[in-house]
C-alpha positions as CSV (number, residue, x, y, z in Angstrom):
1,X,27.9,-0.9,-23.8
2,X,24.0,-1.0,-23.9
3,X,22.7,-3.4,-20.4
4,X,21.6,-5.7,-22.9
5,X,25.0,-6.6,-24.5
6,X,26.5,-6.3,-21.2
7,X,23.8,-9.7,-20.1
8,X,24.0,-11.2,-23.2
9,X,27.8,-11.4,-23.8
10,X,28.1,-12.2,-20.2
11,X,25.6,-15.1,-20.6
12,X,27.7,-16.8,-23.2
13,X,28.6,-20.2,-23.3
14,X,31.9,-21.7,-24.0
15,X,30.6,-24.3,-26.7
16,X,28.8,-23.0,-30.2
17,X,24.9,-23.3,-29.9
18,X,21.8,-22.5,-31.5
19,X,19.0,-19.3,-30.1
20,X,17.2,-20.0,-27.3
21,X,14.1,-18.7,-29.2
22,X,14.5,-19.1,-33.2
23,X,17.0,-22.0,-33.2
24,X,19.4,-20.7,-35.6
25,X,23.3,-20.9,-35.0
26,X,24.4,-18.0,-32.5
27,X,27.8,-19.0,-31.9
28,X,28.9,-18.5,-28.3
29,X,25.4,-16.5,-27.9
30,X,22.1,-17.8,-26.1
31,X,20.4,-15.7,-28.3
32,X,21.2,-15.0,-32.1
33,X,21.8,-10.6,-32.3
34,X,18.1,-10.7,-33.8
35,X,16.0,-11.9,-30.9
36,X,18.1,-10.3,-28.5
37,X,16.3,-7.1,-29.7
38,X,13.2,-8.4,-28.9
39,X,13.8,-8.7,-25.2
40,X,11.3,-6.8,-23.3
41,X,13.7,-5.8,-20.5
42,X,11.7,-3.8,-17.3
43,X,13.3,-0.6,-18.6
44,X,10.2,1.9,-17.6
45,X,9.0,4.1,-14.5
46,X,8.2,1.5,-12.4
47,X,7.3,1.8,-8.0
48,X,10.3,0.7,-6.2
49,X,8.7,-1.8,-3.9
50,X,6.2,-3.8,-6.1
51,X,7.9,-3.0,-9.4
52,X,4.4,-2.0,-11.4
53,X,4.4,1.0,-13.2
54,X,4.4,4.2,-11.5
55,X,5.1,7.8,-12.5
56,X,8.5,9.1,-11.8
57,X,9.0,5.9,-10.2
58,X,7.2,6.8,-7.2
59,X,6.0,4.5,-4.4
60,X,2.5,3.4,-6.3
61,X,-0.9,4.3,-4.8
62,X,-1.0,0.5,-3.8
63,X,2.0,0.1,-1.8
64,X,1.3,3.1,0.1
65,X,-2.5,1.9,0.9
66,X,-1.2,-1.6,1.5
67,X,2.2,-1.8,2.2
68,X,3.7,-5.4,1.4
69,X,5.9,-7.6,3.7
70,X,9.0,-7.0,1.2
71,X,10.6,-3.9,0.6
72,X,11.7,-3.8,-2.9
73,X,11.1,-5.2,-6.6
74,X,14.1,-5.4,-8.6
75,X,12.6,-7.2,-12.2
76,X,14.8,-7.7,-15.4
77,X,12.2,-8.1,-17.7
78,X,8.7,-7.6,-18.6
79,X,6.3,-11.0,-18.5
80,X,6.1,-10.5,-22.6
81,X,6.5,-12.4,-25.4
82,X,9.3,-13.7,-26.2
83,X,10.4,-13.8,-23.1
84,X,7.0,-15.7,-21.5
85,X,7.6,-18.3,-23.9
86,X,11.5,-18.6,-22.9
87,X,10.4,-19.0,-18.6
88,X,7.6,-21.2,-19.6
89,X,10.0,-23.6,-21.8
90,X,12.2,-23.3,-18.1
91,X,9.5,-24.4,-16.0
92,X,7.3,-26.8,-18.1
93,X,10.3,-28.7,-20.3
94,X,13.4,-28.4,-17.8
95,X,15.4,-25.7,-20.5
96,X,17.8,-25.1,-17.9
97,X,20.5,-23.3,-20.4
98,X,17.3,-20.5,-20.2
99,X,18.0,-20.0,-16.0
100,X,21.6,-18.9,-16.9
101,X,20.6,-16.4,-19.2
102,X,17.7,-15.3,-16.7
103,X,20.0,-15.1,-13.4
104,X,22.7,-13.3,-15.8
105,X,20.5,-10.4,-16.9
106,X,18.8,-10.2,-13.6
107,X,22.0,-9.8,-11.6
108,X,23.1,-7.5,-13.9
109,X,19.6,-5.5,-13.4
110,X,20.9,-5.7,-9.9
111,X,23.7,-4.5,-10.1
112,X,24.3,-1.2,-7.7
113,X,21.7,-2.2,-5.1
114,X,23.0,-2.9,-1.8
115,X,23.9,-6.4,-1.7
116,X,22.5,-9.3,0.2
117,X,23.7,-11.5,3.3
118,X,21.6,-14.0,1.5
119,X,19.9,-15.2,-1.7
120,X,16.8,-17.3,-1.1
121,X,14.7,-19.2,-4.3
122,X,11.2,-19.2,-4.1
123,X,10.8,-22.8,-2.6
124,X,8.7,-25.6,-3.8
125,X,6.6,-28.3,-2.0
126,X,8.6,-31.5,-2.2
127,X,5.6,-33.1,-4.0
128,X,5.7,-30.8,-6.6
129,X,9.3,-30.8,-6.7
130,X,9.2,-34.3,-7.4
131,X,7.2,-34.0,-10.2
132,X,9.0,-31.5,-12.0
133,X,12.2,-32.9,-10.8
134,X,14.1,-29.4,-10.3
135,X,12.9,-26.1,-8.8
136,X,13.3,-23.5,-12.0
137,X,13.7,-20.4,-9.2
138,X,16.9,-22.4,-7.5
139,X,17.9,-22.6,-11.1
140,X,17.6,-19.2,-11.5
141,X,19.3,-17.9,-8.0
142,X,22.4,-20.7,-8.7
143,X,23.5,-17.9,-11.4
144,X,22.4,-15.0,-9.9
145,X,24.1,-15.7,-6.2
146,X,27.4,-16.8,-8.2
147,X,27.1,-13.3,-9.9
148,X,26.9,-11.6,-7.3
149,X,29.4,-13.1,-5.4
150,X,26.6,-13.7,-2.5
151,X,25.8,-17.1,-0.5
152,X,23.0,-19.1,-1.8
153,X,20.1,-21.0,1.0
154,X,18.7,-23.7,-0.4
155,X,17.5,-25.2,2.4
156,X,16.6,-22.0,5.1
157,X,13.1,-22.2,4.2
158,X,10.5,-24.3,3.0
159,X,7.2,-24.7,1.8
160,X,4.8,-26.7,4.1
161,X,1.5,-26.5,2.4
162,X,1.0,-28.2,-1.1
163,X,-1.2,-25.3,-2.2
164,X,-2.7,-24.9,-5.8
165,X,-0.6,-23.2,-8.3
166,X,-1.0,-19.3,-8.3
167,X,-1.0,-19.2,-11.6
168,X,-4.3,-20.7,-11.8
169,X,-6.0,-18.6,-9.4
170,X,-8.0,-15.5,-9.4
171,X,-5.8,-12.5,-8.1
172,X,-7.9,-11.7,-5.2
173,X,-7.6,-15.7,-4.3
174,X,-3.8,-16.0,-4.1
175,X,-3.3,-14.3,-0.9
176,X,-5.3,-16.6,1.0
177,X,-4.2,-19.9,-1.1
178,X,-0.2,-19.4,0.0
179,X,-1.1,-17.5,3.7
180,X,0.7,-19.8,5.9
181,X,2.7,-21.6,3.2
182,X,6.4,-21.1,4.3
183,X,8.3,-22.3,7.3
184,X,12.2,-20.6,8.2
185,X,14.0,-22.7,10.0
186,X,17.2,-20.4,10.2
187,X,18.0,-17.3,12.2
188,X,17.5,-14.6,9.7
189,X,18.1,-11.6,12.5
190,X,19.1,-8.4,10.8
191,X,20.1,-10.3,7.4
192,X,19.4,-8.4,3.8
193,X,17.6,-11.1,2.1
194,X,17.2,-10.8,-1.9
195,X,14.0,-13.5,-2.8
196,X,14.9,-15.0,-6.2
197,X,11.6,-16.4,-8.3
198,X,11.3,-16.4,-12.4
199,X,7.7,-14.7,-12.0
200,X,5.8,-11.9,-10.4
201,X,2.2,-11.6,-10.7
202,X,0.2,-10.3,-7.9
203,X,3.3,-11.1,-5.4
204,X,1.3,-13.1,-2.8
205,X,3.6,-15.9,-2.8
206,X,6.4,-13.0,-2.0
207,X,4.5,-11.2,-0.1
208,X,4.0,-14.5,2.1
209,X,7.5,-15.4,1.9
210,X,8.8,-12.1,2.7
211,X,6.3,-12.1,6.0
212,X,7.8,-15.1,6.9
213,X,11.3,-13.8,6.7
214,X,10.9,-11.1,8.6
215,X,9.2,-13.0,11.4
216,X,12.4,-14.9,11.9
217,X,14.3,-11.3,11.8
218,X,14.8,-10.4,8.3
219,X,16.0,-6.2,8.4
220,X,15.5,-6.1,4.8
221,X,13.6,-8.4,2.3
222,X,14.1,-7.7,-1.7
223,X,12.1,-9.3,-4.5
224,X,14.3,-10.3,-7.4
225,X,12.8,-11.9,-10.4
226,X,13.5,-12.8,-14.3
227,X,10.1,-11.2,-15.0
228,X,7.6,-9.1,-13.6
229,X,3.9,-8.7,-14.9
230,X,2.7,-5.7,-15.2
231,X,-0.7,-5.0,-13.9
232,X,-2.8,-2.1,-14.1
């Protein structure tokens, strides 16, 4: 069975519904057999640590220059449409029926790695978690940690600056907006940690986390997300 079928079936739900994307009735499917074709899953060569393409899947001429905190990428899709629109309706309109099918493909994209002591969301400031009222990565590592059959941290670090969002930053900004960003306040000596987020763009804000992981022992730091953007 294609890795597609094998997320898809696995992400079914036990009442009838309609597609996540198109709306039409898809049975026991979060999305109808049509769109699920349209899935750009992160199926090309990509560098093993930052997950951008790269020939033969070789470590990238970045990584080697500039080594990041983390030590692997592990993506299960491509930021591309439809899928952009399906992790914006997450974040922006609380779709939270779109976080299982996320965590489900991207512990299945997983599957075969070494596995974790621990999996740790991407953690948001308490201000802006009260806005938004839930933190769409914690949504996202709920279903991937229950996949996986790994504990899940909620609470082993968090995020002590209120920066401004990434996402509206230049890329050579981000590093500096987050530096400093994350407090652990567990022991993390010698763990395997696997970082769950929805999106990678430039990976400062995992590249900070990751630092920040390791300072409090972390062996081994792993960047899982629903969707990485490629950049060139």
């Amino acid at each position: 069975m294609q890795f597609i079928d094998i997320c898809l079936n696995i992400a079914q739900s036990l009442l009838p519904q309609d597609c996540l994307l198109c709306g039409v009735h898809s049975a026991r499917l979060q999305i109808c057999p049509d769109c699920r074709h349209d899935l750009p899953f992160h199926h090309g060569s990509a560098c093993p640590v930052c997950g951008n393409p790269s020939p033969q899947a070789e470590i990238c001429g970045n990584c080697l220059k500039h080594p990041p905190h983390f030590d692997a990428t592990c993506a299960a899709f491509i930021y591309a449409f439809p899928l952009d629109a399906l992790l914006r309706a997450l974040k922006y309109q609380g779709r939270l029926p779109i976080a299982e099918l996320a965590g489900t493909c991207l512990a299945h994209r997983a599957a075969g790695r070494l596995r974790p002591d621990l999996v740790i969301p991407m953690p948001l400031h308490p201000q802006r978690l009260r806005e938004r009222g839930f933190n769409q990565a914690s949504e996202i590592a709920r279903v991937v940690a229950r996949h996986i059959g790994v504990p899940l941290s909620m609470d082993a670090v968090l995020r002590v600056r209120a920066t401004e969002p990434q996402a509206g930053l230049p890329l050579e900004r981000r590093g500096k907006n987050i530096r400093n960003a994350f407090a652990c306040i567990q022991d993390m000596t010698q763990k395997r940690i696997a970082i769950v987020d929805d999106v990678m763009t430039s990976g400062a804000s995992l590249n900070e986390l990751a630092r920040t992981l390791k300072s409090a022992g972390a062996a081994h730091v792993e960047c899982w997300v629903a969707a990485r953007t490629l950049l060139d």
